[in-house]
KOLNU-720930 format. One record per residue (C-alpha): residue in three letters; x, y, z. Coordinates in steps of 0.05 Angstrom, whole numbers, plus 5000, padded with zeros to 4 digits. Example, Ala and Ser with C-alpha at 12.3 -4.5 7.8 and 13.67 -1.06 7.14 Angstrom:
ALA524649105156SER527349795143
This chain:
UNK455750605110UNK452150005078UNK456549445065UNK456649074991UNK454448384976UNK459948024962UNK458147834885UNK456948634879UNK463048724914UNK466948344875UNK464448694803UNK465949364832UNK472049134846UNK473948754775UNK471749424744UNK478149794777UNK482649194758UNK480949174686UNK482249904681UNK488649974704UNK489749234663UNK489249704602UNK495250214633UNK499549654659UNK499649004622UNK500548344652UNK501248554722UNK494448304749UNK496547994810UNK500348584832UNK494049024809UNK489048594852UNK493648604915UNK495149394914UNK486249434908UNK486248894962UNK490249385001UNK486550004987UNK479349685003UNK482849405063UNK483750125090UNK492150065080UNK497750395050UNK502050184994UNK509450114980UNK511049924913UNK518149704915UNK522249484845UNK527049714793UNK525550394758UNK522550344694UNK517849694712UNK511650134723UNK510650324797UNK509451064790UNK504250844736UNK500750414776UNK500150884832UNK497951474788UNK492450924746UNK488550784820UNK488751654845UNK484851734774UNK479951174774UNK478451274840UNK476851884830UNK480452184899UNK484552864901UNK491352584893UNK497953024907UNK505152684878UNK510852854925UNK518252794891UNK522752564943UNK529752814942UNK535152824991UNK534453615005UNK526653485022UNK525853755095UNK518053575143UNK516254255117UNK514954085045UNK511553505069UNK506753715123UNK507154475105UNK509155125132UNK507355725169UNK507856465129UNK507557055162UNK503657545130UNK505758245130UNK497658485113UNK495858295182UNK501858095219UNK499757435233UNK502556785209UNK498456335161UNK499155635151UNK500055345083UNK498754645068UNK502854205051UNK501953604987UNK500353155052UNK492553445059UNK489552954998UNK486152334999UNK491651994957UNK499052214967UNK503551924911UNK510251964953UNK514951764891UNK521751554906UNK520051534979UNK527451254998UNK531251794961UNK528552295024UNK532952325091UNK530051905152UNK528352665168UNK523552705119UNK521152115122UNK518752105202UNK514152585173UNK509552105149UNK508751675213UNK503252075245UNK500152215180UNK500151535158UNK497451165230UNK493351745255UNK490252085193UNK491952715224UNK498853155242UNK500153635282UNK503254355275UNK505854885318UNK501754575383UNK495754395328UNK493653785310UNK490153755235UNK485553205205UNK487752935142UNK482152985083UNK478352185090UNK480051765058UNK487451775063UNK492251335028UNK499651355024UNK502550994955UNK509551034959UNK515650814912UNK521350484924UNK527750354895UNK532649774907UNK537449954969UNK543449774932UNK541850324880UNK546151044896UNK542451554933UNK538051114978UNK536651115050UNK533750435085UNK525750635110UNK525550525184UNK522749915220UNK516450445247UNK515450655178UNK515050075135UNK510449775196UNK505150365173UNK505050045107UNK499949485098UNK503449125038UNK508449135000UNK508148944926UNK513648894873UNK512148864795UNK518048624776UNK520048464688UNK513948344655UNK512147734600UNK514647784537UNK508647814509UNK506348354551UNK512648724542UNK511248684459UNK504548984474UNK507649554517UNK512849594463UNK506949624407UNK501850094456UNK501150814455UNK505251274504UNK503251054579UNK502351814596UNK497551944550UNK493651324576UNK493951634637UNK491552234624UNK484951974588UNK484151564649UNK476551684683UNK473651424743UNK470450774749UNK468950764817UNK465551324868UNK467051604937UNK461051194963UNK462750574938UNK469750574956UNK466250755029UNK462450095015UNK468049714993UNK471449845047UNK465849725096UNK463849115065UNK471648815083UNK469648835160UNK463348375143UNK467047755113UNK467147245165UNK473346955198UNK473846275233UNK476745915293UNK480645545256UNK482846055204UNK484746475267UNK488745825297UNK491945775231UNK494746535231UNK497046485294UNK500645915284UNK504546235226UNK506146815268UNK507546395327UNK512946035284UNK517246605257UNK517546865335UNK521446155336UNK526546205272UNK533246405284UNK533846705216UNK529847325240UNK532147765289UNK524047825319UNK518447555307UNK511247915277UNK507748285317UNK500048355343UNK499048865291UNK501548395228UNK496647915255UNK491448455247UNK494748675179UNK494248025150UNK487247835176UNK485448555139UNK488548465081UNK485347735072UNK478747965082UNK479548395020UNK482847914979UNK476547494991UNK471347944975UNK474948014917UNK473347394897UNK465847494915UNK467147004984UNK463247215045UNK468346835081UNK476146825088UNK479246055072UNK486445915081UNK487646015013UNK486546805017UNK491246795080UNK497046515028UNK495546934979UNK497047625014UNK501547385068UNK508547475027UNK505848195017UNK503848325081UNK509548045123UNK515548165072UNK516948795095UNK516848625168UNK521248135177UNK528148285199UNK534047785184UNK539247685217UNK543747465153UNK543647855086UNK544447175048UNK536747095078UNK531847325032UNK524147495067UNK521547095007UNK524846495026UNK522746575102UNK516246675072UNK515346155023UNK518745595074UNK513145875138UNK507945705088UNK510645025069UNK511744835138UNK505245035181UNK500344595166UNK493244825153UNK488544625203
C-alpha cells in the first residue's frame, strides 16, 4: 500500500476530525487521539461517566470511516458465545453450522465492556491481538481491518467488573472525555438530537486511504535520541515504588506507534519529543499498576514527564 505524504496525510486526517467535531463538541483532543489510535493500527477504550459522549464518539468514527461496524451490549449474563458465535445443528442435513458472532466486522462497538463477566471478556484477547479466533479446533480470520472501541464505566459505579491486566494491555490507548466547556455544553444544549446527527453521518474517508493512513504511520522517522528519550521514561517507572511493575517492551512499541500517528497528524515526517508527551498519558495510563489507591496513573504520569529530561 502506498504510504501518504505527510501534508496529504494530515488533510485526510483533519477531514475525519472536523466531522465528528460537528457530533461531539469541544472534545478535539480526545477526537484526534482516538484517530491517532485508529491510523496507528490500535484499539480503543473510552473510559468516563455515562452521559459524556463515549458511545457517540465510537459510533461517529464506524460511520465516517465507512467500515462494517457491529455494537455489542455488554451485560453480566453475556457468555463467549454471543461474542465469538455459535455452532447450530441443522436438522436439514444433520450437520452443525456455524453462526457468526457481532465479533466478524471491521469495527466492533463493545459498549459497556466492564458490565460483562471476566468470562466474557477473555473472549476478546485472541480477537483483539491476533485478528483471528478460533472455534471448535478452527481458527477464523477476522474481516481487515479490525478495531475494537470499547466503553467503560467508572469501577466504583454498581455492576462493574475490573478488565484484566492482559486485556487492557490489547488496548492501545485509553482516552476519557470527561464534562465538556460551558460553552460547548450550551451548544449541545441548543443542537439538534445527537442520534439524528448520527444517523445523517456519511463517510469522509475510504478503505484505501485508511490503508494509506495507516501505512504512511510506519514511514515517519524516529531518532536515536527520541528512542534514548523513551527508554528512559520507561526505564524510570521500572524504578518507582508507587507501581507495582514497571512498562513493558510492548508499551515501548505502543507508544513509539501511537507517536508516529500523532505526528503525521500534524503533517511531521518526523516524531519530536513533543508527540511522545502528547500520547504518553493515553498510552501508559492504563498500564500502570499502583501499589496505593490514593495513587492516581495521572499523577505517575504527569510527575515521569516532569522529571526525565529530554535529551
Amino acid at each position: 500500500m502506498t504510504a501518504l505524504s505527510p501534508a496529504t496525510a494530515r488533510d485526510q486526517m483533519q477531514r475525519l476530525i472536523d466531522a465528528v467535531g460537528q457530533v461531539l463538541v469541544g472534545k478535539t483532543h480526545a477526537i484526534e487521539l482516538a484517530l491517532t489510535g485508529l491510523v496507528a493500527g490500535g484499539h480503543l477504550l473510552l473510559e468516563d461517566l455515562p452521559g459524556v459522549g463515549k458511545t457517540t464518539l465510537a459510533l461517529a468514527l464506524a460511520r465516517l470511516l465507512g467500515l462494517s461496524y457491529q455494537r455489542l451490549q455488554c451485560t453480566s449474563d453475556l457468555l463467549p458465545a454471543d461474542v465469538i458465535g455459535v455452532s447450530v445443528y441443522d436438522r436439514r442435513d444433520g450437520s452443525f453450522r456455524f453462526h457468526q458472532g457481532p465479533v466478524f466486522t471491521q469495527i466492533l462497538l463493545a459498549d459497556e465492556i466492564n458490565r460483562a463477566t471476566p468470562r466474557a471478556q477473555s473472549a476478546l484477547l485472541e480477537a483483539m491481538e491476533e485478528r483471528q479466533v478460533s472455534v471448535e479446533g478452527r481458527t477464523l480470520a477476522l474481516p481487515s481491518p479490525f478495531f475494537v472501541l470499547a466503553t467503560q464505566n467508572p469501577l466504583e459505579q454498581v455492576g462493574t467488573y475490573p478488565l484484566p491486566e492482559s486485556q487492557l494491555d490489547r488496548f492501545l490507548m485509553r482516552v476519557s472525555l470527561g464534562y465538556p466547556a460551558r460553552a460547548a455544553e450550551r451548544e449541545l444544549l441548543r443542537g439538534r438530537d445527537r442520534r439524528e446527527l448520527l444517523s445523517e453521518l456519511t463517510p469522509v474517508l475510504s478503505l484505501e486511504v485508511l490503508q494509506q493512513l495507516q501505512a504512511s504511520v510506519a514511514t515517519v522517522h524516529v531518532s536515536e535520541p527520541w528512542l534514548d528519550y523513551l527508554q528512559h521514561l520507561i526505564a524510570r517507572t521500572r524504578e518507582l515504588p508507587t507501581l507495582v511493575h514497571g512498562l513493558s517492551p510492548r508499551a515501548g512499541l505502543a507508544v513509539q506507534s501511537a507517536a508516529r500517528a500523532w505526528a503525521l497528524l500534524h503533517g511531521r515526517g518526523h516524531v519530536v519529543p513533543e508527540d511522545l508527551k502528547a500520547v504518553f498519558p493515553a498510552v501508559v495510563g492504563h498500564r500502570l499498576r499502583l501499589r496505593n489507591d490514593a495513587d492516581s496513573a495521572a499523577s505517575v504520569v504527569a510527575a515521569l514527564l516532569r522529571e526525565v529530561p529530554v535529551p
